[in-house]
N, C-alpha and C positions, 0 to 999 in steps of 0.2 A: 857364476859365469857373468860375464860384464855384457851389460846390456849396452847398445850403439842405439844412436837417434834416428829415427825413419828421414829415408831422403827426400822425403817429399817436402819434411818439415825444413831442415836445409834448404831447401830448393826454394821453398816460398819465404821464407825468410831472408834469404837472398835478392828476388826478385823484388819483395815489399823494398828492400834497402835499397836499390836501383832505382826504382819510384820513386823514393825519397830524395835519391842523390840527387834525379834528372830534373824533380820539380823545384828543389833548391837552386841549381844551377838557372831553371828558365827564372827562378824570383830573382834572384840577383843580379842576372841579366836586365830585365826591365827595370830595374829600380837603377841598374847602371845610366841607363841609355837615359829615363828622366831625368837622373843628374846631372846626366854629361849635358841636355837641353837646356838646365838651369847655370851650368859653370860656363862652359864655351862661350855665351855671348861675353859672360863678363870678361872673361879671359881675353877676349878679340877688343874688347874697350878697354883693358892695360896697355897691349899690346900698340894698339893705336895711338893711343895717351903717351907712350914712351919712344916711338917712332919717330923718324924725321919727316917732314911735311912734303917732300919730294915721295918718298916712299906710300905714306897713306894715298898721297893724289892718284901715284901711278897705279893702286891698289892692288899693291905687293903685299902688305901687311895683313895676317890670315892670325894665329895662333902665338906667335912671336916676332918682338919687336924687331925692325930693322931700324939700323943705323939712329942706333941710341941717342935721342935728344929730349933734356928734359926744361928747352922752352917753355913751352905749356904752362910746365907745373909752377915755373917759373914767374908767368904772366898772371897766372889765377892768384898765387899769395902773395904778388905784388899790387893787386886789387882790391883798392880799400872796398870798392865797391863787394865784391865778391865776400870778401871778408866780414865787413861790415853784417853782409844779409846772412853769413852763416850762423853768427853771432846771434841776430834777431831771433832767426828760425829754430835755435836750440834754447832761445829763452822761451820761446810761447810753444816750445814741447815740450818742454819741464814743466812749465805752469799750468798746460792739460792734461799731463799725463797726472800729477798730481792730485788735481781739483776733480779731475773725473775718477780717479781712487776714492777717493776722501765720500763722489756723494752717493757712487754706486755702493761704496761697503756700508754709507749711513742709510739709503735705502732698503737693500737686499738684509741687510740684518732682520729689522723688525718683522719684513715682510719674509720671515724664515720663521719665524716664532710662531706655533700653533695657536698660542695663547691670545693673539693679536685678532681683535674684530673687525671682520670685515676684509679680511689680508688678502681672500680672492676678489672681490672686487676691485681694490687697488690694484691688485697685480695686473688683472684685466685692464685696467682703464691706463695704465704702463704699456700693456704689449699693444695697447691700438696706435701708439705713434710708431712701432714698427711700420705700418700697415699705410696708414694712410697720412698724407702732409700738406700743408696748403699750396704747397708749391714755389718757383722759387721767386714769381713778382710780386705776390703777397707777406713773405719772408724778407723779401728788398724792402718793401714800403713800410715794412713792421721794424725793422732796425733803423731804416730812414728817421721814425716819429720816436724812437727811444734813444736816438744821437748814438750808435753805434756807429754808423758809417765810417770809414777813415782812422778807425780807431783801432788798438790792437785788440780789443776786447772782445769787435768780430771774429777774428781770426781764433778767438779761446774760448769764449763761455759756449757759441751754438755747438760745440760737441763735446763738452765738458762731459755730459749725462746720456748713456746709451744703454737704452730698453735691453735692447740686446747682451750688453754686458752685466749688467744688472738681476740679466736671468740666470744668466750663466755662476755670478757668485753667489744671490738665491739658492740655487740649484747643490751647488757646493755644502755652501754652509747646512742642509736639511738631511744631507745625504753621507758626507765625508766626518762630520762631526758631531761626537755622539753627544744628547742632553744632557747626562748624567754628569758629565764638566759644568754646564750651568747648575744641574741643581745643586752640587757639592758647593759650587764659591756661594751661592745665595744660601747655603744654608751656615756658611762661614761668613755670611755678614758683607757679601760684597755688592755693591751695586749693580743694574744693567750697565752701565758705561765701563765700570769694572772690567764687568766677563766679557764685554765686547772689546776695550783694550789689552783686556792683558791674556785673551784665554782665546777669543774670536780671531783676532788678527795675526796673532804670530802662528798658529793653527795655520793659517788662509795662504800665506807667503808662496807656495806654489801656482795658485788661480792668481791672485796678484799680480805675481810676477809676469804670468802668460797676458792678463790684462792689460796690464803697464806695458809690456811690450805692442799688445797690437794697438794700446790708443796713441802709443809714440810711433810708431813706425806709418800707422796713417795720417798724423797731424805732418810728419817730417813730408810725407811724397805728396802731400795736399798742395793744391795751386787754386783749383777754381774758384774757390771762397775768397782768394785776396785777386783773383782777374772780374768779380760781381762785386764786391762790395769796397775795394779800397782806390785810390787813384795814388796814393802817395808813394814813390819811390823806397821810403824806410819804412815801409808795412808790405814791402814785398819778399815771402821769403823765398831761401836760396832755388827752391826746385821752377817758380813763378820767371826766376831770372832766367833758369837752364830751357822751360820751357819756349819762351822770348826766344834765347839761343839758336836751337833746334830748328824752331820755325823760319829763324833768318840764314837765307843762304848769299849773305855777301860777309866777303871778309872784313875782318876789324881794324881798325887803324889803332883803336886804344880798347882797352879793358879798362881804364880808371872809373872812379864813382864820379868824378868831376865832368865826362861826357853824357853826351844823351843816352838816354838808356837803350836806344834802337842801334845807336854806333857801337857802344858800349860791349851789345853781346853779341854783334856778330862776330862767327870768328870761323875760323879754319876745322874741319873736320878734330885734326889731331888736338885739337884748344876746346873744342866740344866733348871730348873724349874725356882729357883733362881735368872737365868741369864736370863730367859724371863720375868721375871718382871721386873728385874734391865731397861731391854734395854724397857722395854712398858711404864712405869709411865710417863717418862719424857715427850714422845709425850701425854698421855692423860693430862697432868697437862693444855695444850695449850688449849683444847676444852673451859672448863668454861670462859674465857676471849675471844674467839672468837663466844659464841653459842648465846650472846644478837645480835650481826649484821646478823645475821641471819632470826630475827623475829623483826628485828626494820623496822619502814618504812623507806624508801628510802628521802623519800619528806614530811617528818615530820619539818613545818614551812618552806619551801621553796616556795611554792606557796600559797597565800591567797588571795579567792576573784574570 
């Protein structure tokens, strides 16, 4: 005789799935509605950017452009000025994103080694610049007396090195990546520089890449370090000139680098728009070449068996 399943069990197994369905739906839901908070501004700054200046003024422009005019875009890469500081601003975020790889992995390595004397102490006397700073008049008169001032050097070495970042590739390397790879290459004769180039870092290329993006994405939106410490017009990078921008509410007669820098940026709503795109693609163009190390395994063929 063929046995049939109790309807209770049905019943709740059903109802379990209903649970499931509904709380999928409310997660999806909120994760929408954050997105949509994160897209829609910028979507309303295309929109704007691509608009006619009649249309932005009368503030008709919501979600799509009216009356397609790409002035703006026009005016912005006709600006040596604009141009010029985009140019700056992408050389001294390559040169920190770099330099601040280079001294967190040459930090965070050793102090990941158990064998290392004293490793919590250094680590400690690392996390207290988290914590506390001298502030920023004593920081002004401290690069004042070491000729940084005015110099792009400002703008690079004070965030070359972060505790914070530091901890995080520490943390990695102690955790993600087993010993037993070091002790094999030193017992095949290879040196610590060795296993740190050739076993350490290609290993790491996920934290890396997550690192390298967040010291680039904050060196690119940074302003106040070159509005404290520089005066010079060609040590201003580009978000310093949008910031200028923003604050000015008269129109511009020129965008050229050849005017005053206060004529220079002011400009029309849809010309500010403009300028916030110019200064954003460049940083998202970096995401899609850095978003595979992110979802790649760590230890994909390094251990078998």
């Amino acid at each position: 005789m063929a046995m049939t399943a109790p309807r209770g069990g049905t019943a709740a197994k059903r109802s379990r799935a209903e649970r499931i369905g509904a709380a999928d739906i409310l997660i999806a839901s909120v994760i929408t509605v954050l997105c949509m908070t994160c897209v829609l501004p910028f979507v309303h700054v295309i929109a704007k950017s691509l608009s006619s200046s009649t249309a932005v003024l009368s503030k008709r422009v919501f979600f799509w452009p009216e009356g397609i005019n790409l002035d703006a875009y026009a005016r912005v890469l006709n600006s040596s000025l604009m141009v010029r500081q985009l140019g700056f601003t992408a050389t001294i975020t390559i040169a920190q994103t770099a330099l601040s790889l280079t001294l967190t992995a040459l930090c965070a390595y050793p102090l990941s080694r158990r064998y290392l004397p004293g490793r919590y102490a250094i680590a400690l006397i690392v996390m207290v610049t988290m914590y506390f700073s001298a502030g920023l008049i004593p920081t002004y008169l401290l690069y004042k007396d070491i000729g940084m001032l005015n110099t792009a050097w400002v703008l690079v070495l004070p965030g070359a090195f972060s505790a914070y970042n530091m901890l995080i590739m520490r943390t990695y390397f102690m955790n993600s990546i087993p010993e037993s790879l070091e002790e094999s290459a030193i017992i095949d004769g290879a040196s610590q520089f060795t296993v740190f180039a050739r076993i350490w870092l290609p290993l790491s290329m996920p934290v890396c890449a997550t690192l390298a993006l967040w010291v680039a994405v904050g060196r690119w939106n940074s302003y106040a370090d070159a509005m404290y410490y520089t005066t010079s017009r060609n040590l201003q990078p580009i978000q310093y000139l949008l910031y200028n921008m923003i604050l000015s509410a008269r129109p511009s007669e020129s965008l050229s680098g050849e005017s005053q820098i206060g004529a220079a940026l002011s400009a029309p709503e849809a010309l500010q728009c403009a300028v916030i795109m110019f200064a954003t693609v460049p940083i998202l163009v970096i995401y899609p070449f850095l978003q595979k190390y992110f979802v790649k395994g760590v230890m994909l063929g390094a251990v078998k068996g």
